[in-house]
N, C-alpha and C positions, 0 to 999 in steps of 0.2 A: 088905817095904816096896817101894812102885812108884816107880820117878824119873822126874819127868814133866819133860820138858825144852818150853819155852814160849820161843816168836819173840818176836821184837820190836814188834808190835802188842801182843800181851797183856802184855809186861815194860811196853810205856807204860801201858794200862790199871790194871792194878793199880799202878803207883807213882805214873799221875798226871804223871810227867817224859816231856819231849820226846824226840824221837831223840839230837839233838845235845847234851843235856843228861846223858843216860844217857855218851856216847863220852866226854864230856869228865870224866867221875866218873869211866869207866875207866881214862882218859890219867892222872887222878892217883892211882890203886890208890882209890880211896872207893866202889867198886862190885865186885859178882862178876865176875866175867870171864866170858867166854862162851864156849861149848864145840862147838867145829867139825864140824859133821855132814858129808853125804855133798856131796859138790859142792866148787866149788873156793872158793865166797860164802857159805856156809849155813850160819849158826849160831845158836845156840840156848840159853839160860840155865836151869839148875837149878831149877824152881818153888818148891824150901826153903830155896835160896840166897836167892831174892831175895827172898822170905815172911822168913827172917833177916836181912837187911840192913835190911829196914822196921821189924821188933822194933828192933833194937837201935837204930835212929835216934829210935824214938819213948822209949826207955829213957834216952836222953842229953837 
């Protein structure tokens, strides 16, 4: 199985949410957290993480 890890342009794109809308879903745990790549800024979201968070919001 491949893990494709997807920036924050494309976590807005496919969920449709702002920037500061995604930070403030993480401030409350209601989002994936995101996974620190190479640099000392650069991070990046699970693309099944966040394909799972959309499932189960549309599930509720």
């Amino acid at each position: 199985m491949s893990v494709k890890i997807v920036r924050m342009k494309e976590v807005q794109r496919i969920t449709g949410l702002s920037r500061s809308t995604i930070y403030a879903q993480i401030a409350k745990g209601q989002f994936p957290k995101q996974v620190k790549l190479t640099g000392a800024r650069s991070v990046g979201w699970h693309e099944a993480a966040i394909i799972e968070w959309i499932e189960a919001r549309q599930q509720a």
